[in-house]
PDB file with SEQRES, HELIX, SHEET and CRYST1 records, atoms N, CA, C and O in Angstrom:
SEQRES   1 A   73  UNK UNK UNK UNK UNK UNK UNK UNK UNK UNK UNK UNK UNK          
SEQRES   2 A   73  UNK UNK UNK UNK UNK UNK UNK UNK UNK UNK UNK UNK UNK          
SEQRES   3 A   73  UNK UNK UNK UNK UNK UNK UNK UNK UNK UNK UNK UNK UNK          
SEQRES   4 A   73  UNK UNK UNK UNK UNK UNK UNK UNK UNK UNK UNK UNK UNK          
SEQRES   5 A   73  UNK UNK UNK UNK UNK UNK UNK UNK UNK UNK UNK UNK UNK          
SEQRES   6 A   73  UNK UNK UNK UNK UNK UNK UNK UNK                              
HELIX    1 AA1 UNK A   44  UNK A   46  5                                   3    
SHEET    1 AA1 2 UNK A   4  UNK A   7  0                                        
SHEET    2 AA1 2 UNK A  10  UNK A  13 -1                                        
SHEET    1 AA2 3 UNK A  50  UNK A  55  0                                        
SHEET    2 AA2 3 UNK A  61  UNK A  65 -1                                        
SHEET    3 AA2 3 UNK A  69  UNK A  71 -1                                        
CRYST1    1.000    1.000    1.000  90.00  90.00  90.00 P 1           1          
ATOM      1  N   UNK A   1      10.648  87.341  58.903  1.00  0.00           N  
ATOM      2  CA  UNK A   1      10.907  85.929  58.769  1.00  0.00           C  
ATOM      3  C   UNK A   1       9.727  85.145  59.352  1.00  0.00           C  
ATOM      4  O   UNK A   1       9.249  85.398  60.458  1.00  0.00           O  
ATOM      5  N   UNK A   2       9.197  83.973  58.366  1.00  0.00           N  
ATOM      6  CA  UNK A   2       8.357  83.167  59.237  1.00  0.00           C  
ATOM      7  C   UNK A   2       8.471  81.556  60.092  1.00  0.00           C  
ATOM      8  O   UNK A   2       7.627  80.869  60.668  1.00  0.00           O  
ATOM      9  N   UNK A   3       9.548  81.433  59.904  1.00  0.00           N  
ATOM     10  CA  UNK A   3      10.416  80.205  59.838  1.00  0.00           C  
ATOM     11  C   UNK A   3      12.003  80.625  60.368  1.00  0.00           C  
ATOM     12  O   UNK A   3      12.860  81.301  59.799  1.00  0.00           O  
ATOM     13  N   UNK A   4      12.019  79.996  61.580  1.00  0.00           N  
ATOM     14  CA  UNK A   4      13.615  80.475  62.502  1.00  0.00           C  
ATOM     15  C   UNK A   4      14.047  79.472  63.045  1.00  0.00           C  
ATOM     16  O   UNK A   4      13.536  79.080  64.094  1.00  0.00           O  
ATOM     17  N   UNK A   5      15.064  78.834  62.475  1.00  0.00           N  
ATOM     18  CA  UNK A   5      15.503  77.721  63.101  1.00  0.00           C  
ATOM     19  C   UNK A   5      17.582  78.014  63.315  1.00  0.00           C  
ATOM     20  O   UNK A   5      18.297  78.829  62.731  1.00  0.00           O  
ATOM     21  N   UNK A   6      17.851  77.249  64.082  1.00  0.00           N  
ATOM     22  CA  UNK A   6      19.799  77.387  64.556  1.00  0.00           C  
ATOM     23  C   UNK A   6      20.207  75.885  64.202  1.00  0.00           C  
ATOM     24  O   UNK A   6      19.654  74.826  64.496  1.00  0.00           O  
ATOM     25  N   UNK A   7      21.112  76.096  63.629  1.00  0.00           N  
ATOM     26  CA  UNK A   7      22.216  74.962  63.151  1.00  0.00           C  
ATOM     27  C   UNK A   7      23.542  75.294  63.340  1.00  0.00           C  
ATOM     28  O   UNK A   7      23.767  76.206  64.135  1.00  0.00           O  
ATOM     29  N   UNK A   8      24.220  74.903  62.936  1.00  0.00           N  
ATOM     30  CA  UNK A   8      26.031  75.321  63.382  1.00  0.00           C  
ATOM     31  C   UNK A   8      26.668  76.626  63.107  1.00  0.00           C  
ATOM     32  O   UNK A   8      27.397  77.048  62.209  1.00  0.00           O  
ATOM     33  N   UNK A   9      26.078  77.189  64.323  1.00  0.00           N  
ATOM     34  CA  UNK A   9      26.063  78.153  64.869  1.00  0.00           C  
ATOM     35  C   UNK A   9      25.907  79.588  64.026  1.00  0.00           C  
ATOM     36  O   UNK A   9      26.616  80.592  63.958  1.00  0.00           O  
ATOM     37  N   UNK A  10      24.439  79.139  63.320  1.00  0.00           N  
ATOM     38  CA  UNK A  10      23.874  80.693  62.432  1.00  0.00           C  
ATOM     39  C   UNK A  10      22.279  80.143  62.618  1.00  0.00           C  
ATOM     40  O   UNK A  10      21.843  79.021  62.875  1.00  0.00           O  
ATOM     41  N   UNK A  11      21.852  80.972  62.460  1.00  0.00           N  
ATOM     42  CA  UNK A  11      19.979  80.994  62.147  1.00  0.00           C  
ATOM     43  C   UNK A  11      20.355  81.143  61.042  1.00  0.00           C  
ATOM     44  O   UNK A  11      21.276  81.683  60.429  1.00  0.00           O  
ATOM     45  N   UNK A  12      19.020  80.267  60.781  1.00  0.00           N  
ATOM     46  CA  UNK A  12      18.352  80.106  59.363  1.00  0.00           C  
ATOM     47  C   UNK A  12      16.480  80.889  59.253  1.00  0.00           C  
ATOM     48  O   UNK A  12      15.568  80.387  59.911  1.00  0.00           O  
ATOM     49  N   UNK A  13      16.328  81.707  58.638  1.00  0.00           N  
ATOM     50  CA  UNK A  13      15.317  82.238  58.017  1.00  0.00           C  
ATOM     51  C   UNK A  13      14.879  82.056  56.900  1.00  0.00           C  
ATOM     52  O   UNK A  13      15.512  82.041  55.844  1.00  0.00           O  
ATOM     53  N   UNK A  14      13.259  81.841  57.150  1.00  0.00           N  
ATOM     54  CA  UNK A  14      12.299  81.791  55.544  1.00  0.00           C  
ATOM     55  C   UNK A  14      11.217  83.365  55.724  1.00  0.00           C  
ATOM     56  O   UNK A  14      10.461  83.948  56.501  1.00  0.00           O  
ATOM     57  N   UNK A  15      11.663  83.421  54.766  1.00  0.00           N  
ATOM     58  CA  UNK A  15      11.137  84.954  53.795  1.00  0.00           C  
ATOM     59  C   UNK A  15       9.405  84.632  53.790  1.00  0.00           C  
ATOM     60  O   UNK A  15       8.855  83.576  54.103  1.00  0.00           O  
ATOM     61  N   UNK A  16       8.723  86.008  53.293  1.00  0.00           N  
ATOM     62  CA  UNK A  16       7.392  85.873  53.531  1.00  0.00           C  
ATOM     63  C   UNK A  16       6.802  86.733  52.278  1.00  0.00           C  
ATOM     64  O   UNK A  16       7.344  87.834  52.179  1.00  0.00           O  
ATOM     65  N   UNK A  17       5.813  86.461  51.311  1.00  0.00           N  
ATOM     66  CA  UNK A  17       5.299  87.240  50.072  1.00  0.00           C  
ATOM     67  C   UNK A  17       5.709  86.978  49.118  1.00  0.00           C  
ATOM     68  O   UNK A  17       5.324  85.954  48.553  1.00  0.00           O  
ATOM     69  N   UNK A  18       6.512  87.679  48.643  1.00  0.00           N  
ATOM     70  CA  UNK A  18       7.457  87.002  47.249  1.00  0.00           C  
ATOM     71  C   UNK A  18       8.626  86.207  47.504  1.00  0.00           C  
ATOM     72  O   UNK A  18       9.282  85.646  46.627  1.00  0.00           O  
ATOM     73  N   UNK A  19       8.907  86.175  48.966  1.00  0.00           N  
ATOM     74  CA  UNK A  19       9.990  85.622  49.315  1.00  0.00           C  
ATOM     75  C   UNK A  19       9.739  84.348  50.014  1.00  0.00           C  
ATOM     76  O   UNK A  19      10.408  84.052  51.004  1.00  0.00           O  
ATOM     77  N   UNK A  20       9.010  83.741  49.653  1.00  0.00           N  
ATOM     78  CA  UNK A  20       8.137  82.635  50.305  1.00  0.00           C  
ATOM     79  C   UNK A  20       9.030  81.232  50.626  1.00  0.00           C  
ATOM     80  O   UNK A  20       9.095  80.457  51.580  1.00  0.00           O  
ATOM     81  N   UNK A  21      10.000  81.388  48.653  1.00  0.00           N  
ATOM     82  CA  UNK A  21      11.082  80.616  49.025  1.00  0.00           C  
ATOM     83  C   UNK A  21      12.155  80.229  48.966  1.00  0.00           C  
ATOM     84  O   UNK A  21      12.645  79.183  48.539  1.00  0.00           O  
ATOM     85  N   UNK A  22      12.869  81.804  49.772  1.00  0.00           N  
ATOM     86  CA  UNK A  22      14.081  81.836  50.215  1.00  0.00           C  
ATOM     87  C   UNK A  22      14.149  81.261  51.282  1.00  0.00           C  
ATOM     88  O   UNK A  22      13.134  80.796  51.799  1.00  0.00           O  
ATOM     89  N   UNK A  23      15.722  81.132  52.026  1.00  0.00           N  
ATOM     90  CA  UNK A  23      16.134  80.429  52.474  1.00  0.00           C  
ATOM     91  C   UNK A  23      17.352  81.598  52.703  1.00  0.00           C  
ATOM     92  O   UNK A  23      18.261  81.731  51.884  1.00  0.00           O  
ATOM     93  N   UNK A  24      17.215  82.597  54.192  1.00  0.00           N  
ATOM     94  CA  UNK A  24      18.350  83.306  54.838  1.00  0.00           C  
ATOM     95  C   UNK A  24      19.152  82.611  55.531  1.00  0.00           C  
ATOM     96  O   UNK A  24      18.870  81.512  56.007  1.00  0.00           O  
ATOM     97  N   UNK A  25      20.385  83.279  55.667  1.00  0.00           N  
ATOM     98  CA  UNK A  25      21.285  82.463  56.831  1.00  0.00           C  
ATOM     99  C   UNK A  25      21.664  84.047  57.458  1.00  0.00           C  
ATOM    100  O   UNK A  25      21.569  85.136  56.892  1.00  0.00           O  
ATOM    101  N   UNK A  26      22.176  83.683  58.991  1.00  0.00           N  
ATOM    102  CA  UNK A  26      23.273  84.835  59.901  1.00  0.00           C  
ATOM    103  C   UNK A  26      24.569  84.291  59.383  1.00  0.00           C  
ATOM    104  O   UNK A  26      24.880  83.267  58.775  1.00  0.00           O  
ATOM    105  N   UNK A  27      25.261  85.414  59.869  1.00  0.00           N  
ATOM    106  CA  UNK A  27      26.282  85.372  59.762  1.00  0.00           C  
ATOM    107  C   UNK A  27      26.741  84.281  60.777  1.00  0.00           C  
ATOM    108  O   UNK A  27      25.924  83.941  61.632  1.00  0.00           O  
ATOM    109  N   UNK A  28      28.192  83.601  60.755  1.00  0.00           N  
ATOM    110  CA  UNK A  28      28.506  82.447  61.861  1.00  0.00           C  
ATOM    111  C   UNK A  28      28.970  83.432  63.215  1.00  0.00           C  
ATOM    112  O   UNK A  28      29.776  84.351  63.359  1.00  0.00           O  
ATOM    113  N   UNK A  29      28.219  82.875  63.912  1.00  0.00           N  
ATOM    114  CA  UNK A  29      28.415  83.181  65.278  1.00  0.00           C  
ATOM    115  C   UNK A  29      28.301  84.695  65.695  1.00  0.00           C  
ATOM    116  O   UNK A  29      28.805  85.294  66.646  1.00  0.00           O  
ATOM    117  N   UNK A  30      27.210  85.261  64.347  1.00  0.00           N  
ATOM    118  CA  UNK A  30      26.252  86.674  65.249  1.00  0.00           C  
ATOM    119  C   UNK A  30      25.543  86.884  64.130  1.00  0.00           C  
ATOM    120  O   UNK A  30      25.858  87.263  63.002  1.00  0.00           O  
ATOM    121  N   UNK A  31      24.111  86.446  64.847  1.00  0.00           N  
ATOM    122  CA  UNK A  31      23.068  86.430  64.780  1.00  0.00           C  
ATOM    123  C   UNK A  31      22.448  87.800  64.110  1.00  0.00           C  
ATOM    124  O   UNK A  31      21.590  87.736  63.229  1.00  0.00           O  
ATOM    125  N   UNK A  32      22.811  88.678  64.463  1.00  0.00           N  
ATOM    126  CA  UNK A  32      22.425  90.261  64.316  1.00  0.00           C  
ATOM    127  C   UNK A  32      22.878  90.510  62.918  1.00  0.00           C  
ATOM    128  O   UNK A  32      22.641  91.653  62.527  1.00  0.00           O  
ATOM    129  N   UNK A  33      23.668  89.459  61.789  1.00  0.00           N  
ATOM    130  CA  UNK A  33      24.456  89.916  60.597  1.00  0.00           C  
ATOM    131  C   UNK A  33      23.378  89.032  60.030  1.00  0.00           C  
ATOM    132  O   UNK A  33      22.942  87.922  60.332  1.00  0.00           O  
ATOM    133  N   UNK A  34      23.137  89.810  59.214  1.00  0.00           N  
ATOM    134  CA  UNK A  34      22.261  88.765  57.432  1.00  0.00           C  
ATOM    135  C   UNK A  34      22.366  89.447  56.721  1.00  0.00           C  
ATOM    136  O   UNK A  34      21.703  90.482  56.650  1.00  0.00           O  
ATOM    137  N   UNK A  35      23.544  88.975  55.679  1.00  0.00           N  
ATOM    138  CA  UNK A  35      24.153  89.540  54.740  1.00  0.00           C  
ATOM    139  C   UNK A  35      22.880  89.450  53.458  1.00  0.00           C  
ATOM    140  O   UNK A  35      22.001  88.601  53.604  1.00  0.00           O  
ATOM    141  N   UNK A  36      22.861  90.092  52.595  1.00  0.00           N  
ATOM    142  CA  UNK A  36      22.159  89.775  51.417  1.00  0.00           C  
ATOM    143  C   UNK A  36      22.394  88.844  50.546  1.00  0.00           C  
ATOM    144  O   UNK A  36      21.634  88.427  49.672  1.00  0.00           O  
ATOM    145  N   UNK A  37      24.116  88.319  50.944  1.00  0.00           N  
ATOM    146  CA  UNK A  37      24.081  87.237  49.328  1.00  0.00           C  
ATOM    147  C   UNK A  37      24.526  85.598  50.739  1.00  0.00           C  
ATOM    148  O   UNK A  37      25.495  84.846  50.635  1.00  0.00           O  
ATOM    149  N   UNK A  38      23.755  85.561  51.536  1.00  0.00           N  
ATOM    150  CA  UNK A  38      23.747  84.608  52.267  1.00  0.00           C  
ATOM    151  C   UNK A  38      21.810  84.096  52.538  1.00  0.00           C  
ATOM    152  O   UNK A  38      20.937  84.020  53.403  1.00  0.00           O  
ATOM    153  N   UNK A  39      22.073  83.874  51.099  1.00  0.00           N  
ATOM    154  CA  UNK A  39      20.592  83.571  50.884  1.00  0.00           C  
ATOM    155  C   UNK A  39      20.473  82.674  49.588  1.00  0.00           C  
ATOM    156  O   UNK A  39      21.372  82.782  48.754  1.00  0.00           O  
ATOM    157  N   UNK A  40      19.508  81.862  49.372  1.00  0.00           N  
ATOM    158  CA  UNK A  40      19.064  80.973  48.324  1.00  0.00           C  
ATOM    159  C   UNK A  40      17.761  80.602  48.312  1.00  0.00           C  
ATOM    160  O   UNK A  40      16.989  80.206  49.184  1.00  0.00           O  
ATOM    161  N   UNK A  41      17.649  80.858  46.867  1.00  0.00           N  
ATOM    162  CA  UNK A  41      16.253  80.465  46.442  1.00  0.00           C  
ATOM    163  C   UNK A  41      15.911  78.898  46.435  1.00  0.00           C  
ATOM    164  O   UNK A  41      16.218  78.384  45.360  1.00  0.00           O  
ATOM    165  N   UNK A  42      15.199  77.762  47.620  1.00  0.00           N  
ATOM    166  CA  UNK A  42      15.503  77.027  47.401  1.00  0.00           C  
ATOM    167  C   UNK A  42      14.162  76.130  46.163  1.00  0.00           C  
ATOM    168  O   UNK A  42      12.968  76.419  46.244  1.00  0.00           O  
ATOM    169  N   UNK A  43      14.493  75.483  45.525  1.00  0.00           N  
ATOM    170  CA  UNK A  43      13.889  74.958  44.191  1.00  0.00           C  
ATOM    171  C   UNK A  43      13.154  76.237  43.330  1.00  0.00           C  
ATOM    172  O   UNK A  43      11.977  76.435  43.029  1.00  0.00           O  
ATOM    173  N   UNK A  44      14.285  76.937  43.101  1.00  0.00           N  
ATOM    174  CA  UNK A  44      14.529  77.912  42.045  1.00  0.00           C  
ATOM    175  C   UNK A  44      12.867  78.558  42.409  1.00  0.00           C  
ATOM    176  O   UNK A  44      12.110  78.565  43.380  1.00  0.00           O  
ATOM    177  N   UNK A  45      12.857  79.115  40.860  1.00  0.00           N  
ATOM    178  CA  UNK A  45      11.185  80.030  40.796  1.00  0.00           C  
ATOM    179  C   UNK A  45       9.744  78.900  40.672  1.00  0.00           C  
ATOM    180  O   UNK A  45       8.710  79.197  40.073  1.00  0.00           O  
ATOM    181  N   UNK A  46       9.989  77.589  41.385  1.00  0.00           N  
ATOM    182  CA  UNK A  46       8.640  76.939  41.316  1.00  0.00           C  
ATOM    183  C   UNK A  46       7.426  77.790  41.780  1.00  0.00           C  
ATOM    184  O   UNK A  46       6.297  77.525  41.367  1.00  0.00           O  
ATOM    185  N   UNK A  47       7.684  78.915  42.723  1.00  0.00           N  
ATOM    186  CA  UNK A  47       6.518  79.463  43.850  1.00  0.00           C  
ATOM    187  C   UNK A  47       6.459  78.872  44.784  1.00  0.00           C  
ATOM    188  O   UNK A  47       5.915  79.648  45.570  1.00  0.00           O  
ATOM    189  N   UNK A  48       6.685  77.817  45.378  1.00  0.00           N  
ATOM    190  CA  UNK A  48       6.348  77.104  46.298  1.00  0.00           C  
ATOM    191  C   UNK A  48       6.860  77.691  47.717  1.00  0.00           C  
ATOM    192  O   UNK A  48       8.050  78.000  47.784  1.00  0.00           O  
ATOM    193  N   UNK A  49       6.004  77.873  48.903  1.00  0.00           N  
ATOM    194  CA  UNK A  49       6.486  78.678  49.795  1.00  0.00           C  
ATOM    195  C   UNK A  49       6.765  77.425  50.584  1.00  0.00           C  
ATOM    196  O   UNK A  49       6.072  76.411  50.500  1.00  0.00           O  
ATOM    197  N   UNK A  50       8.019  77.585  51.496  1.00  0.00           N  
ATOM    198  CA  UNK A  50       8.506  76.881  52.224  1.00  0.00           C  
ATOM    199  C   UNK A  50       7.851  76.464  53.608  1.00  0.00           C  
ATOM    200  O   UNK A  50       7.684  77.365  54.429  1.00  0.00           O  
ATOM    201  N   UNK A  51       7.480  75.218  53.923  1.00  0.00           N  
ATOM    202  CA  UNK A  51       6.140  75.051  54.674  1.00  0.00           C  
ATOM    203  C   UNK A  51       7.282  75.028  55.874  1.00  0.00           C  
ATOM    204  O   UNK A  51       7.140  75.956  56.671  1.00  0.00           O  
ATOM    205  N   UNK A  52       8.664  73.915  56.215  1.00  0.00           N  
ATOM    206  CA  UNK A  52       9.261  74.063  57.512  1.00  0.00           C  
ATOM    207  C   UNK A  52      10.707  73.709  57.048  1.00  0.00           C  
ATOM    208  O   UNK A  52      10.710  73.072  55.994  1.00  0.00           O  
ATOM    209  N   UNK A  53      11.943  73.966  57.579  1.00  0.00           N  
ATOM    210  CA  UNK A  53      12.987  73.863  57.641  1.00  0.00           C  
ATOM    211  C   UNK A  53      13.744  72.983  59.060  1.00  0.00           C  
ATOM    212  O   UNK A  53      13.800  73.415  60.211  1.00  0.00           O  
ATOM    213  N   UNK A  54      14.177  71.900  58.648  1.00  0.00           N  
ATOM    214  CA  UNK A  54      14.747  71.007  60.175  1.00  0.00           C  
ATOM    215  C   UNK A  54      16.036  70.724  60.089  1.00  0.00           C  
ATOM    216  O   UNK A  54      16.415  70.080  59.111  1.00  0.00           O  
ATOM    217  N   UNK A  55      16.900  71.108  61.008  1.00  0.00           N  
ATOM    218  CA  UNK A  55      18.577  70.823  61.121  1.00  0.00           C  
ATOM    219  C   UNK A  55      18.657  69.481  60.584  1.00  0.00           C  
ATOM    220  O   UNK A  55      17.731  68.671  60.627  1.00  0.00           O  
ATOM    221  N   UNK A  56      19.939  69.251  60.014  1.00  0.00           N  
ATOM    222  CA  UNK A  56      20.240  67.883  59.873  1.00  0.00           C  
ATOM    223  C   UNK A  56      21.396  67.080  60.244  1.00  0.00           C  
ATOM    224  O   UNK A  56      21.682  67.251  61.429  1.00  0.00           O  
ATOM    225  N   UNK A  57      22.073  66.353  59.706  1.00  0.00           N  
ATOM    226  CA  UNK A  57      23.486  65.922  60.161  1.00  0.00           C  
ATOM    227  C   UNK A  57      24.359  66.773  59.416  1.00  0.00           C  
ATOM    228  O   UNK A  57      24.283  67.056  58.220  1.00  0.00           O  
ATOM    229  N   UNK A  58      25.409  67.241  60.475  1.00  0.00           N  
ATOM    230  CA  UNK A  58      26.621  68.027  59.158  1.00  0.00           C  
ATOM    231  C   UNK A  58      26.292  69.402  58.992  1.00  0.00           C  
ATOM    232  O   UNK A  58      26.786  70.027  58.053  1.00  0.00           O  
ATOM    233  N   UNK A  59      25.595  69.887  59.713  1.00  0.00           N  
ATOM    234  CA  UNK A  59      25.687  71.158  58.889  1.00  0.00           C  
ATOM    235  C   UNK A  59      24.287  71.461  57.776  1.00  0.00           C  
ATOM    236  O   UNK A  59      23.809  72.526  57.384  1.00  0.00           O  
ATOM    237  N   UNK A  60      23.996  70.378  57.561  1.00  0.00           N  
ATOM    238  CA  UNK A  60      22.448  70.465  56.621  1.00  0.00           C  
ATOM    239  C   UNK A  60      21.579  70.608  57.181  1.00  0.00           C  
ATOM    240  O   UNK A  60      21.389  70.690  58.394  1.00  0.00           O  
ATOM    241  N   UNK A  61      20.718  70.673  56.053  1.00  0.00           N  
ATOM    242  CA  UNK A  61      19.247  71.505  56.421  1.00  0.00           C  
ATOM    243  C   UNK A  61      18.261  69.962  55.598  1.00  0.00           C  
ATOM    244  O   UNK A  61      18.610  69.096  54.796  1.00  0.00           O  
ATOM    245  N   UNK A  62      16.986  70.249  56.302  1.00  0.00           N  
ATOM    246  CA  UNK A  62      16.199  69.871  55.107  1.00  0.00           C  
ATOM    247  C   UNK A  62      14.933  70.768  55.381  1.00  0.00           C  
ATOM    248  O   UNK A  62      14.289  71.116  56.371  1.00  0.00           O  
ATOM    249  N   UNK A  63      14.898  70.942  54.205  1.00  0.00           N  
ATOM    250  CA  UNK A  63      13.757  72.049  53.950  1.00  0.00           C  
ATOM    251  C   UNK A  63      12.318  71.154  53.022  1.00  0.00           C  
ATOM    252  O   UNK A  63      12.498  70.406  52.061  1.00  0.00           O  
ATOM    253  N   UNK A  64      11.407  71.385  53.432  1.00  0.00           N  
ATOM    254  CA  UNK A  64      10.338  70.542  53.057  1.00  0.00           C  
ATOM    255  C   UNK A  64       9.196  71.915  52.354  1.00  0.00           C  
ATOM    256  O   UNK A  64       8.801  72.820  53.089  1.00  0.00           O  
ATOM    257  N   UNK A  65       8.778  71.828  50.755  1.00  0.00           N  
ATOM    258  CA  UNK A  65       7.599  72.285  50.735  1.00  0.00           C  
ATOM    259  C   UNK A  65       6.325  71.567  50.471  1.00  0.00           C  
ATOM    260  O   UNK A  65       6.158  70.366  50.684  1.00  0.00           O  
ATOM    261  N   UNK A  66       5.585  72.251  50.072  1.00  0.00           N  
ATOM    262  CA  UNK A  66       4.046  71.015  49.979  1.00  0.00           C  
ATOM    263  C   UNK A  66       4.348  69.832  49.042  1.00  0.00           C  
ATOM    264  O   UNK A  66       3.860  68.709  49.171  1.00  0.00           O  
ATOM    265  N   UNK A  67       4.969  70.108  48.351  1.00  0.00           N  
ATOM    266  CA  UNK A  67       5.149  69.100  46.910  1.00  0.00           C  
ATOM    267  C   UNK A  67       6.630  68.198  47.253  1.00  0.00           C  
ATOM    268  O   UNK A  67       6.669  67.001  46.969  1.00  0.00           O  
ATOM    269  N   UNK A  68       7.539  68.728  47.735  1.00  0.00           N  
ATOM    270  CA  UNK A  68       8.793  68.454  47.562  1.00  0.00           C  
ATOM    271  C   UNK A  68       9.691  68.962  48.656  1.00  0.00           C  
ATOM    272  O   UNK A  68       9.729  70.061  49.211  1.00  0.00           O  
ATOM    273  N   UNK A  69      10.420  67.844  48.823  1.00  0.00           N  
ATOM    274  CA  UNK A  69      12.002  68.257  49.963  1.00  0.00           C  
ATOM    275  C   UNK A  69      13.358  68.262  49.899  1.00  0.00           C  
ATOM    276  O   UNK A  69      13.879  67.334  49.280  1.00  0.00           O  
ATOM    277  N   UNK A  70      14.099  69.141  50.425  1.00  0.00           N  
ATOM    278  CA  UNK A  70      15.105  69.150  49.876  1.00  0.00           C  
ATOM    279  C   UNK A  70      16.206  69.105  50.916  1.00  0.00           C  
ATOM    280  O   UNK A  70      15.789  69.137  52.074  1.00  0.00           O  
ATOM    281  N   UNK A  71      17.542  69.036  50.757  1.00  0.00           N  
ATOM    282  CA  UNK A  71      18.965  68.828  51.539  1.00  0.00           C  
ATOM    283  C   UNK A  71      19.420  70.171  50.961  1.00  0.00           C  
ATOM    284  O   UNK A  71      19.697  70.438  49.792  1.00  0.00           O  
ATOM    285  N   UNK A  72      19.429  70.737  51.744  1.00  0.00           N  
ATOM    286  CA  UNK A  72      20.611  72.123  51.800  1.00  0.00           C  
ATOM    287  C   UNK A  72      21.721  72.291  52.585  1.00  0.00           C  
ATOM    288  O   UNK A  72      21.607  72.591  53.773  1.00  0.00           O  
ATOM    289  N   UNK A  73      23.236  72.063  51.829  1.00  0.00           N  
ATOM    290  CA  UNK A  73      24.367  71.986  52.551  1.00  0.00           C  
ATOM    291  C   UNK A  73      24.708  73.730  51.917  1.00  0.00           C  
ATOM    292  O   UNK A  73      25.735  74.320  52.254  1.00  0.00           O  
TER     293      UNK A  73                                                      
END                                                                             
């Protein structure tokens, strides 16, 4: 992971290579679980690798790449 950030109460991980821009989550409330389908590609197959990810209100995310940002609930 190159990108580790905590929100209500899971880490969030960004992927690295081909995985540039996914978007992992933990499991709620242990850290040590990352399931495989607790993941999203965020703005589909553009390529764009995910430059930073910042908590938001609620439970959201916003995830920012070079071009474009996004709200992930």
């Amino acid at each position: 992971m190159r990108i580790l950030v905590t929100s209500g109460n899971r880490l969030f991980g960004v992927g690295s290579g081909v995985d540039r821009n996914t978007l992992y989550a933990s499991d709620i409330l242990d850290a040590s679980v990352w399931a495989s389908n607790n993941s999203i590609v965020v703005g589909g197959a553009d390529g764009e690798e995910i430059t930073a990810v910042v908590p938001y209100y609620a439970n959201r995310l916003i995830v920012f790449k070079s071009s474009k940002i996004y709200q992930v609930s």
